[in-house]
VEXKEPA-501402 format. One line per field, with one value per residue (C-alpha): residue in one letter; residue number from 1; y, x, z. Coordinates in steps of 0.25 Angstrom, whole numbers, always signed. Each point is the difference from the previous one (the first is absolute). Layout:
BEGIN
resn a ...;
resi NUM ...;
yy Y ...;
xx X ...;
zz Z ...;
END
This chain:
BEGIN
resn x x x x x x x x x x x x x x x x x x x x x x x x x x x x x x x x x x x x x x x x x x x x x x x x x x x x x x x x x x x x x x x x x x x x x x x x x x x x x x x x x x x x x x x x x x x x x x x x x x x x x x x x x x x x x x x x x x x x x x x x x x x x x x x x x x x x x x x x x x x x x x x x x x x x x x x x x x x x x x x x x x x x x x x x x x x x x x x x x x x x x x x x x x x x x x x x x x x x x x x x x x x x x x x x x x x x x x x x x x x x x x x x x x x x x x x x x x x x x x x x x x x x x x x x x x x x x x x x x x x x x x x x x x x x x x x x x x x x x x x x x x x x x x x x x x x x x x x x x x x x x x x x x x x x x x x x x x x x x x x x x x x x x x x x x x x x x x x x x x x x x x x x x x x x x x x x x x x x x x x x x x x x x x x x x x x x x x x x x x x x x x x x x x x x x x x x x x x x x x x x x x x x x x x x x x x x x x x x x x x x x x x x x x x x x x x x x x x x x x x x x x x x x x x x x x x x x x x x x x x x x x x x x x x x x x x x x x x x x x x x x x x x x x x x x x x x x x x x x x x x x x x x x x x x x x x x x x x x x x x x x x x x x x x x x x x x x x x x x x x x x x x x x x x x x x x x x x x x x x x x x x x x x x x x x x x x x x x x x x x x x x x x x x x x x x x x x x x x x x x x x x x x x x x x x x x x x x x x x x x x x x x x x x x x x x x x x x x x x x x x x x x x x x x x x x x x x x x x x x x x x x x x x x x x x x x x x x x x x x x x x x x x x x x x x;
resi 1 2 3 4 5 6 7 8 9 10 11 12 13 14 15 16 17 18 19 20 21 22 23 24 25 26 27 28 29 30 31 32 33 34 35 36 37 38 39 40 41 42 43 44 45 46 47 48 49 50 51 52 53 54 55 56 57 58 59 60 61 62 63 64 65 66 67 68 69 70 71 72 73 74 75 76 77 78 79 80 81 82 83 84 85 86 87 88 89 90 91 92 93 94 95 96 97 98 99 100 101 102 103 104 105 106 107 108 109 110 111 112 113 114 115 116 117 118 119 120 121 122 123 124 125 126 127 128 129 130 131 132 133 134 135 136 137 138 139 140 141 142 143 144 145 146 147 148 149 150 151 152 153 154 155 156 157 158 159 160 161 162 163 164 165 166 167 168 169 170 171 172 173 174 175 176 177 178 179 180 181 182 183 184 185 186 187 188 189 190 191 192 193 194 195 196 197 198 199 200 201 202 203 204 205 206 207 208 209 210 211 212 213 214 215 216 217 218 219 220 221 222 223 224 225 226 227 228 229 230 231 232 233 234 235 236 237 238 239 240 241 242 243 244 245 246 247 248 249 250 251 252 253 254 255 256 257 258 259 260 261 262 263 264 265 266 267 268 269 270 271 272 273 274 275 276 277 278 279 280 281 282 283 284 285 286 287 288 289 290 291 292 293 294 295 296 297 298 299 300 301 302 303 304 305 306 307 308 309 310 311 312 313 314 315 316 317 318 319 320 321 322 323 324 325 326 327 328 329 330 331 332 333 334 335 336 337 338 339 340 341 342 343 344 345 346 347 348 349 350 351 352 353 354 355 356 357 358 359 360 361 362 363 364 365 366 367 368 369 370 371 372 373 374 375 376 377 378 379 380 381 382 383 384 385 386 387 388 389 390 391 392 393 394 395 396 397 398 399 400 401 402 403 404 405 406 407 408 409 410 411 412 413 414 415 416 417 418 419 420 421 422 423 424 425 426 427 428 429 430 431 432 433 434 435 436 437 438 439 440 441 442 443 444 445 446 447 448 449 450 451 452 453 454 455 456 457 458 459 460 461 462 463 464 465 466 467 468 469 470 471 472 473 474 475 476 477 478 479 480 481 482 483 484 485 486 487 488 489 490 491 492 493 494 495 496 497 498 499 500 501 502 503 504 505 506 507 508 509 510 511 512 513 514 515 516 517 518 519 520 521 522 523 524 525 526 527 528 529 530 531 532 533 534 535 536 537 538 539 540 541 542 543 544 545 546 547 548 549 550 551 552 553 554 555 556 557 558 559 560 561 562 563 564 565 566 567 568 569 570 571 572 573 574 575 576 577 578 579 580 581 582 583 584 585 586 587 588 589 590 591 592 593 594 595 596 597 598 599 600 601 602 603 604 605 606 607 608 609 610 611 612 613 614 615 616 617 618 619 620 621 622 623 624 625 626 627 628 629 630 631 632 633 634 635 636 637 638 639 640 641 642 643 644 645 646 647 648 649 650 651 652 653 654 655 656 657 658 659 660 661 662 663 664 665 666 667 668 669 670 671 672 673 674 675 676 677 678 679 680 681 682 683 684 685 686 687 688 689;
yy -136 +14 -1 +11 +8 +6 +12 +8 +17 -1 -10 +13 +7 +9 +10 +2 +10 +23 +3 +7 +6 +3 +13 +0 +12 +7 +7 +14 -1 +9 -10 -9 +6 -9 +4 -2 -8 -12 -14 +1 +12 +13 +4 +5 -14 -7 -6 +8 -5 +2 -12 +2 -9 -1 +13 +8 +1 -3 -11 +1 -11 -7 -6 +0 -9 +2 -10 +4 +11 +1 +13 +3 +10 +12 +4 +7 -13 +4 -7 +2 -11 +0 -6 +5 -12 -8 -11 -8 +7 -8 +6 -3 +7 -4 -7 +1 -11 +2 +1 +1 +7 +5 +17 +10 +13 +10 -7 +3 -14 -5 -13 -2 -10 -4 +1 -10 -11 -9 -1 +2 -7 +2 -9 +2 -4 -2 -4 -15 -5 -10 -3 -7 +4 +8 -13 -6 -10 -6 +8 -8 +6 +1 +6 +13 +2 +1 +11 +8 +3 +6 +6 +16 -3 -7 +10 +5 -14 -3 +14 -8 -9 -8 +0 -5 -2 -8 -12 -1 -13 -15 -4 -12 -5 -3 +10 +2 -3 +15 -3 -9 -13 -1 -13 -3 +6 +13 +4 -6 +11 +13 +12 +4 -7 +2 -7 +5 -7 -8 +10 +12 -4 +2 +12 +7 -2 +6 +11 +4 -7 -6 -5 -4 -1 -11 +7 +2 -8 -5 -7 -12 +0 -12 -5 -8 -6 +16 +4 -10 +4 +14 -2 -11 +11 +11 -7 -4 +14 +5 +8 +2 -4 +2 +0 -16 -12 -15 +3 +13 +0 +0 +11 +7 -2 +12 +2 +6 +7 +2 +13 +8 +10 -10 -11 +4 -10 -1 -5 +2 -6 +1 +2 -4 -14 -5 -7 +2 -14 -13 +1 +12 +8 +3 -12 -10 -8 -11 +8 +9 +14 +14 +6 +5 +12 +2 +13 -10 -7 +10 +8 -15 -1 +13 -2 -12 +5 +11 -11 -4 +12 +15 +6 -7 +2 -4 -3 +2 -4 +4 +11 +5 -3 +16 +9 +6 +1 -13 -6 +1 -12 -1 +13 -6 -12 +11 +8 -12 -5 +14 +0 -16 +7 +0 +10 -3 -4 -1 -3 -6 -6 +14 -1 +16 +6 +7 +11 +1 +1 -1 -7 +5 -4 -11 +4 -5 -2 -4 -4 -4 -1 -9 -1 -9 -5 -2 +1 +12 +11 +14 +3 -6 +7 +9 -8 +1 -7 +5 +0 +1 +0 -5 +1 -6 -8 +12 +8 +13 +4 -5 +5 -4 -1 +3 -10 -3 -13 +0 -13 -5 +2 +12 +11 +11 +14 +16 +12 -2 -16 +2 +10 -9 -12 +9 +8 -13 -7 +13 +4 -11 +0 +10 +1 +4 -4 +12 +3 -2 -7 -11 +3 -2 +0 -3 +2 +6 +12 +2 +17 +5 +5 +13 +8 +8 +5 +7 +2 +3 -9 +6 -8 -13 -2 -12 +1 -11 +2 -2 -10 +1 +10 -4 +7 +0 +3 +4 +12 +3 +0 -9 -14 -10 -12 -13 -1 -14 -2 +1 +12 -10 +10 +10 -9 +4 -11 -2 -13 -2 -9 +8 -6 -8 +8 +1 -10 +6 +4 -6 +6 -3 +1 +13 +5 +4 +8 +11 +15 +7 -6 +5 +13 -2 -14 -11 +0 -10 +2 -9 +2 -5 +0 +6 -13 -5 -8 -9 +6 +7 +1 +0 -7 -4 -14 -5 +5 +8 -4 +7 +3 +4 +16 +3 +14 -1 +12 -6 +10 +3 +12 +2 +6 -3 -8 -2 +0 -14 +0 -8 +0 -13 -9 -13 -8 -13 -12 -9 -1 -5 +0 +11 +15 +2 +16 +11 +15 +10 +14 +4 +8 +14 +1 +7 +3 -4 +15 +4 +1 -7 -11 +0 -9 -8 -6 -11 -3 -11 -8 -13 -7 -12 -14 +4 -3 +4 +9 +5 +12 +1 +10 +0 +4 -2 -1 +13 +5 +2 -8 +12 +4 -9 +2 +1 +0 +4 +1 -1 -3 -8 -4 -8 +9 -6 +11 -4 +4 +15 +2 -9 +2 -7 -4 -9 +10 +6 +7 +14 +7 +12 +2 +17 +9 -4 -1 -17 -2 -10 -7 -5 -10 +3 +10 -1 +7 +14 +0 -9 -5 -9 +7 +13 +12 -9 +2 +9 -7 +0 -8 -6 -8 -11 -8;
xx -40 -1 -1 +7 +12 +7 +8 +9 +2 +14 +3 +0 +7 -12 +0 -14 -14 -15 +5 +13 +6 +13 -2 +15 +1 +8 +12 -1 -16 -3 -9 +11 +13 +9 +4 +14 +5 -11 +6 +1 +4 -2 +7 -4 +0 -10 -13 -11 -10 -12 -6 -14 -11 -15 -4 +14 +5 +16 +4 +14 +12 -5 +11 +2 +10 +6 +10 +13 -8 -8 -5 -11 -12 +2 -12 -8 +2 +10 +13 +10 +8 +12 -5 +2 -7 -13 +1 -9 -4 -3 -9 -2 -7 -4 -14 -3 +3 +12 +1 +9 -2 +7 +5 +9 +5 -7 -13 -12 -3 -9 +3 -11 +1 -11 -4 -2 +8 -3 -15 +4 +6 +8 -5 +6 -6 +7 -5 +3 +12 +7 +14 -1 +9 -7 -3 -7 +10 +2 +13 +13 +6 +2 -9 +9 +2 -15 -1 +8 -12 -5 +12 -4 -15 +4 +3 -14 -6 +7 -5 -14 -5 -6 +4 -8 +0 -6 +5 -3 +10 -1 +15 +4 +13 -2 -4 -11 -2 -1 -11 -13 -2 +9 +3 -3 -1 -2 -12 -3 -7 -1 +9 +10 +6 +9 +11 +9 +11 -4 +10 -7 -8 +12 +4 -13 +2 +15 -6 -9 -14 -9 -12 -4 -11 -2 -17 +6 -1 +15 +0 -5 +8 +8 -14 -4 +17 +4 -11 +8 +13 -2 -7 +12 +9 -7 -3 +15 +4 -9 -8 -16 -9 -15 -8 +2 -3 -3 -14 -9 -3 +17 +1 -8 +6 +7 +15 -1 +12 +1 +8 +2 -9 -13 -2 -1 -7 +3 -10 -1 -6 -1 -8 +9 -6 +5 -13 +2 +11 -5 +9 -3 +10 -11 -1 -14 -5 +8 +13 +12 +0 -1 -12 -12 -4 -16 -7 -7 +12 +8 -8 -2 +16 +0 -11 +8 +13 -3 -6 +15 +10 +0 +1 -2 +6 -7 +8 -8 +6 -6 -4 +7 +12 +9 -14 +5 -14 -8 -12 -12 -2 +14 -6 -14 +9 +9 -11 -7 +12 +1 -14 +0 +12 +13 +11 +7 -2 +10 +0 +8 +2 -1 +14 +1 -3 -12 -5 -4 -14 -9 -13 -4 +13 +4 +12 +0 +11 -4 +11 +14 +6 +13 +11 +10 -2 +11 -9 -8 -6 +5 -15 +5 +14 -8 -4 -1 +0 -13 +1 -14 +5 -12 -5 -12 -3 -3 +11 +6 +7 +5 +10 +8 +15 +3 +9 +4 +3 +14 +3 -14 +6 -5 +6 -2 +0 +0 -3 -7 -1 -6 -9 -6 -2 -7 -9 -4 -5 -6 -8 -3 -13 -9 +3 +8 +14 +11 +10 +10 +10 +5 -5 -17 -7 -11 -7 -11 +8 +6 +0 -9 +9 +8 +6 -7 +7 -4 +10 -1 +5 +3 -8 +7 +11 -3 +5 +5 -9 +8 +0 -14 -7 -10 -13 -12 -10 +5 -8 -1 +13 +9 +2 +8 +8 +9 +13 +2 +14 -2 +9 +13 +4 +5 +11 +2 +8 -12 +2 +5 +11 +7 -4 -9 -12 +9 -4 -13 +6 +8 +12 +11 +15 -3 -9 +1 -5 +8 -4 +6 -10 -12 -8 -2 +7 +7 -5 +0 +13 +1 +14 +6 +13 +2 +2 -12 -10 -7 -15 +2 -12 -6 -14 -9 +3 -15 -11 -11 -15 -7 -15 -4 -3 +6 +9 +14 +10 +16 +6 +15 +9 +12 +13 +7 -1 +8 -6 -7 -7 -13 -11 -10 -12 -2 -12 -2 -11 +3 +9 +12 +4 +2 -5 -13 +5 +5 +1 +11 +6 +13 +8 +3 +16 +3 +13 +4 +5 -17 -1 -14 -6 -11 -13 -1 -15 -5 -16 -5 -16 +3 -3 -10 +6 +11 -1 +15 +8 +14 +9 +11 +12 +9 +15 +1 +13 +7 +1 +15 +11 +5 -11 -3 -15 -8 -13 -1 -17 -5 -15 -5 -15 -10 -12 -15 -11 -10 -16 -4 -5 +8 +9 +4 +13 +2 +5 +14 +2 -11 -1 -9 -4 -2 +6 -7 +2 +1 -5 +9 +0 +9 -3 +14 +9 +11 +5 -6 +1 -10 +7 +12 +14 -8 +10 +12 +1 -3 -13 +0 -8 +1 -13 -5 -8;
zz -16 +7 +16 +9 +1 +12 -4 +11 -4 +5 -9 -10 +11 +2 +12 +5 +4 -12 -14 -2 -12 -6 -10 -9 -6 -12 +6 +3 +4 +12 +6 +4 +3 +7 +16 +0 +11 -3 -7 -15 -7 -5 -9 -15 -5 +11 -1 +8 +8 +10 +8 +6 +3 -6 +8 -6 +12 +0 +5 +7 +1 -12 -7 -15 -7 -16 -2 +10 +4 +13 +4 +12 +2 +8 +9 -13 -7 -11 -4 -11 -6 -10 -10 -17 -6 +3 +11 +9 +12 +12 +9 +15 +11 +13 +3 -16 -11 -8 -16 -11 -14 -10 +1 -7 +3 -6 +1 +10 +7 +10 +9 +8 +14 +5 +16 +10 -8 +10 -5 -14 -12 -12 -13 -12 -14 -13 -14 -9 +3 -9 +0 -15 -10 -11 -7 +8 +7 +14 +3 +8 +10 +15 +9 +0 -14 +0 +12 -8 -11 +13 +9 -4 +6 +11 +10 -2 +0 +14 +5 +3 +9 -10 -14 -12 -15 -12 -4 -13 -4 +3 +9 -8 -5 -15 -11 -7 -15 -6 -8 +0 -1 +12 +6 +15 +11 -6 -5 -15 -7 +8 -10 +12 +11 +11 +9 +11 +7 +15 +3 -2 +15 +8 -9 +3 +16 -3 -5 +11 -3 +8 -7 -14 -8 -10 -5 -15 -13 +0 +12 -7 -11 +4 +3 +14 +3 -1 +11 +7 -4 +4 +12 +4 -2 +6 +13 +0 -1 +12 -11 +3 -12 -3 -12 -7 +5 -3 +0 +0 +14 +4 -11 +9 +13 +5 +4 +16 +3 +16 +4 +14 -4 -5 -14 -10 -10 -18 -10 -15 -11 -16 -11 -11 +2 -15 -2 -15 +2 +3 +13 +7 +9 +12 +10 +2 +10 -7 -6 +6 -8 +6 +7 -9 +3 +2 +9 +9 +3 +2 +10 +7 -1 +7 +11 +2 +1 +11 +11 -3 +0 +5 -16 -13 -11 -16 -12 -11 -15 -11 -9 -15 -2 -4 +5 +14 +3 +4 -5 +5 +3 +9 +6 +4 +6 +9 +2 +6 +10 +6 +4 +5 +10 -8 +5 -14 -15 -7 -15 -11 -14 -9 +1 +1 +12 +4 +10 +15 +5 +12 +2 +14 +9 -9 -9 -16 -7 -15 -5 +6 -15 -2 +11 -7 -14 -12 -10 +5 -10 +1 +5 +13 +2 +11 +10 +17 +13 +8 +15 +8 +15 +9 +14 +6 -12 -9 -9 +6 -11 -13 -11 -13 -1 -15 -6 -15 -7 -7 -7 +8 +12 +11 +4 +8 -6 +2 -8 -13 +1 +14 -6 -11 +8 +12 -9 -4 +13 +5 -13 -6 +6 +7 +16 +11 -3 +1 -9 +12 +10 -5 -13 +1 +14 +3 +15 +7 +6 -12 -1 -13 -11 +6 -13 -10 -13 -13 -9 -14 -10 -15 -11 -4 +11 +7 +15 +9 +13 +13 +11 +7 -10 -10 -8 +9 -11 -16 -3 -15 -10 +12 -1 +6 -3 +6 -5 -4 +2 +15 +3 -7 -10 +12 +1 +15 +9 +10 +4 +14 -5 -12 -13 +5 -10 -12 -7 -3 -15 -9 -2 -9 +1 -7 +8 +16 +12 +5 +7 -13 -9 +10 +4 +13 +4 -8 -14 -11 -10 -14 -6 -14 -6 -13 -8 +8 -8 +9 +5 +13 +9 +14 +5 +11 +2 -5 -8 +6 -2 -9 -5 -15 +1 +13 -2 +4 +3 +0 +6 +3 +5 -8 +6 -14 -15 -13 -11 -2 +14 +0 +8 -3 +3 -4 -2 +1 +0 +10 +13 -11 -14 -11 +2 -9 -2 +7 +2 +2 +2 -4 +12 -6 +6 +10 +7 +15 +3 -4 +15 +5 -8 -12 +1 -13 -1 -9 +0 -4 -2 +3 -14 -3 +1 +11 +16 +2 +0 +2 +0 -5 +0 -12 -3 -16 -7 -3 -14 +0 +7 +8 +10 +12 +1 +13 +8 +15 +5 +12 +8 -14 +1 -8 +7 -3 +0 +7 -4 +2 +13 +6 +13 +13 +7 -10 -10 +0 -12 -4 -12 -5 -14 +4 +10 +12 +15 +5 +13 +6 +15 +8 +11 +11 +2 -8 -13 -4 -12 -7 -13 +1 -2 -4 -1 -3 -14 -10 -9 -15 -7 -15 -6 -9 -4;
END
């Protein structure tokens, strides 16, 4: 069912044997000013960068590659490269592992390289993974047209020695009845089931990964023929399974994966169990299911796996499906595995993703979130692949590369989406991670936070907190908040491939992005005809969760708006149907030759009865058939105010209600300034409620 795999580091085209980094820098920063003469470029337009290792020395002759771009460390460790929009770097250096992440110019970026990568390994982790489509369906297709739903992600994937995600999806070849009863061999009377093409095992290896687990509550859905199926097409694909068996004690067996450097072995459970159904979904002594997740088992499992392998990996699954924060139960369960001598848990079935954190040596990660689902909720649009690098059995360092869904489908990201998806992993829970490198870091020689700033922010102006900096401690009259829209409504391209994160909002022929409609950047431009009558309007592509009470702020900077302009919230009781009410502002006009850009603001309390919400910007009809009516915003944001007293990296928006001083921290070099685009345009502000 499980057994041994032999995996090669050259088979990723890996160079081998410290820690290095590679620090890209906005353009014009000191601290890296490019050496002419070096590869790359350094003109006005190039990408700065320094590569050092874990002690911040340079490391010189490393070699950094962006699309048709090469450039090579000189012998203080910087580079420039000639680069205008964000790419995938690939960074090499000799005797250290190589990586690849996501960078843009303008933006301070750490790729870290760790030493002696002849001892050390790479492992990647993602979230669920299904290739359904969002009905629920086994999906025809080749084996390629499946790779595709992961082609952004798999340079990152392959940049590991061993890559690993969630399979939370039977591999069969019929559909699934959508609704209960079903007939065989799906699940008769569990609410939601799922089926992926046999396909999907070959596409999965296409794409860069290695080793699956099958410990989740779908991997039964077509009952005990899908285990086969799926693991029939898994081991014909060369793809590593643990996690489900025939019976309990194969569930349990784990999946040994023997590199140069040491083994590494995999074992994962649930406790979604489904023993509310006369059939189960977790496996027995005399029934095939998926491992059950108990403490004395898993710190058996553990013991058992390390007589086996150099480093072990647990998978746990389980926890509250949209809270970023686990149970405590699943935490009692990590907490458990590190102490029985795990190097890594990793967890899933949230379907968000969670934050990093340390018990002892063993790196945590709560919640992988989603990695490719159709029918995913826009609570999972920020997502991440962790990488924990390892040496000697024990982690060395860890980080979380930020990737968005778009469609269901992951995408590595920069800027403001970056930000969202990093602040996340490094301040969902209390611990060591860093607001840095690929995106969150965490590592034992990881620097403690380097910048302090107190700048006064005027009463009632939310600002934007830059890359890296976050509140420490909110005094009184400061508080902080999330902006629920990920960083989308800035409308930057930040994808490595151009286009890749616009379909984050739904915009119609009336609406488009373009730099004339932004303050700093593209921004958002809805455009009517005079004759027009249909509704013109532009949305995030999903509703976000919501909770009766919570206080919400949408707010949006406004270069320019006819009469007519609308800002709105609607409310909603479920994840479909009708709006239940709704809240608006009207956008006083404003002409595009204003210079700067106005901050309109709508608060709103969350009313009883509705758990969703969406924003909603609005281009009415005009009142005559002679004016062609427009609105252009920028940086739109649904921001959650979080309890008084709250701070953390987790928060990037801060607000005072009186004149007072915020004491904000930074955790790298990088920008100076503390807010995001500060000084960029002249702030006015326009109210409602």
């Amino acid at each position: 069912m499980n057994g041994e795999s032999m995996f090669r580091r050259d088979s990723h085209g890996w160079l081998a044997p410290a820690v290095a980094t590679v620090v890209v820098l906005g353009v014009g920063v000191a601290a890296a000013a490019y050496l002419p003469g070096r590869a790359g470029a350094g003109g006005d337009d190039a990408m700065r960068g320094t590569v050092v290792d874990e002690t911040g020395a340079p490391v010189a002759d490393a070699t950094i590659r962006v699309g048709g771009h090469l450039a090579r460390t000189d012998a203080d460790g910087m580079f420039a490269l000639p680069t205008e929009r964000p790419g995938l770097a690939s960074a090499q250096a000799p005797g250290r592992l190589a990586r690849t992440q996501a960078v843009s110019p303008g933006e301070p970026t750490r790729i870290e390289l760790t030493s002696d990568a002849d001892a050390s390994a790479a492992l990647r982790f993602g979230g669920d993974v299904s290739f359904a489509p969002a009905d629920g369906a086994a999906d025809p297709g080749t084996a390629g047209d499946h790779a595709d739903a992961l082609a952004a992600v798999a340079p990152l994937l392959q940049d590991a020695d061993v890559a690993v995600v969630n399979l939370e999806t039977p591999l069969v070849t019929a559909p699934p009845d959508p609704v209960p009863p079903r007939r065989a061999p799906f699940h008769p009377t569990k609410a939601s089931v799922v089926a992926s093409a046999p396909e999907a095992a070959q596409a999965l290896r296409i794409s860069g990964v290695d080793v699956v687990s099958l410990a989740n509550d779908h991997v039964f859905d077509a009952l005990e023929s899908g285990v086969d199926s799926t693991v029939a097409a898994l081991d014909l694909a060369g793809v590593a399974h643990f996690g489900a068996g025939r019976t309990a004690d194969e569930a349990w067996q784990p999946a040994i994966v023997r590199l140069p450097s040491g083994s590494v072995a995999f074992v994962g459970c649930t406790t979604v169990d489904g023993d509310q159904h006369e059939i189960p979904y977790v496996a027995r002594d005399d029934r095939a299911g998926a491992a059950e997740c108990s403490t004395t088992r898993i710190e058996r499992a553990v013991r058992d796996a390390r007589e086996a392998a150099d480093t072990v990996v647990v998978v746990l699954h389980g926890g509250v499906q949209g809270e970023r924060e686990q149970s405590p139960t699943i935490r009692r369960m990590a907490d458990a595995a590190a102490h029985a001598g795990a190097a890594i848990v990793v967890g899933g079935h949230p379907r968000v993703t969670g934050g990093l954190r340390t018990v002892g040596e063993t790196v945590i990660a709560e919640s992988t979130g989603t990695l490719l689902d159709a029918a995913a909720a826009w609570s999972s649009v920020p997502s991440h692949l962790v990488r924990v690098d390892v040496r000697g059995g024990a982690a060395v360092h860890a980080s979380a590369d930020p990737l968005v869904l778009v469609g269901g489908r992951p995408v590595p990201v920069t800027g403001a989406l970056a930000d969202s998806a990093s602040r996340i992993a490094a301040g969902s829970v209390d611990g060591a991670a860093r607001l840095m490198g690929a995106g969150a870091e965490l590592a034992p020689t990881l620097p403690a936070p380097v910048r302090q700033a107190a700048p006064r922010v005027p009463p009632g102006e939310p600002r934007r907190l830059g890359p890296g900096w976050f509140v420490a401690s909110a005094g009184p009259g400061v508080r902080v908040g999330t902006d629920l829209l990920w960083g989308s409504g800035r409308f930057d391209d930040a994808a490595p491939a151009p286009g890749d994160a616009a379909g984050l909002w739904e915009l119609g022929d009336a609406a488009r992005t373009t730099p004339t409609a932004g303050c700093a950047g593209d921004g958002l431009e809805l455009v009517r005809s005079p004759l027009s009558t249909e509704d013109v309007y532009a949305t995030p592509a999903g509703r976000v969760d919501v909770a009766r009470g919570q206080h919400l702020s949408l707010l949006a900077d406004v270069r320019s708006a006819s009469p007519g302009s609308i800002l709105e919230i609607r409310w909603y009781d479920g994840a479909s149907g009708h709006s239940i009410g709704s809240d608006d502002i009207a956008v006083p006009e404003r002409d595009r030759t204003s210079g700067g850009c106005a901050e309109v603001r709508l608060d709103a309390v969350v009313p009883p009865g509705a758990v969703a919400a969406q924003p909603f910007v609005r281009l009415n009809p005009p009142g005559d058939a002679v004016s062609g009516p427009r609105l252009a915003v920028d940086d739109v944001r649904l921001v959650s105010w979080a309890p008084e007293g709250s701070a953390g990296r987790r928060f990037d928006t801060v607000e005072t209600t009186r004149s007072v001083t915020v004491a904000v921290t930074g955790d790298a070099e990088g920008p100076a300034e503390p807010f995001a685009d500060e000084a960029t345009w002249s702030r006015q502000e326009v109210t409602g409620s």
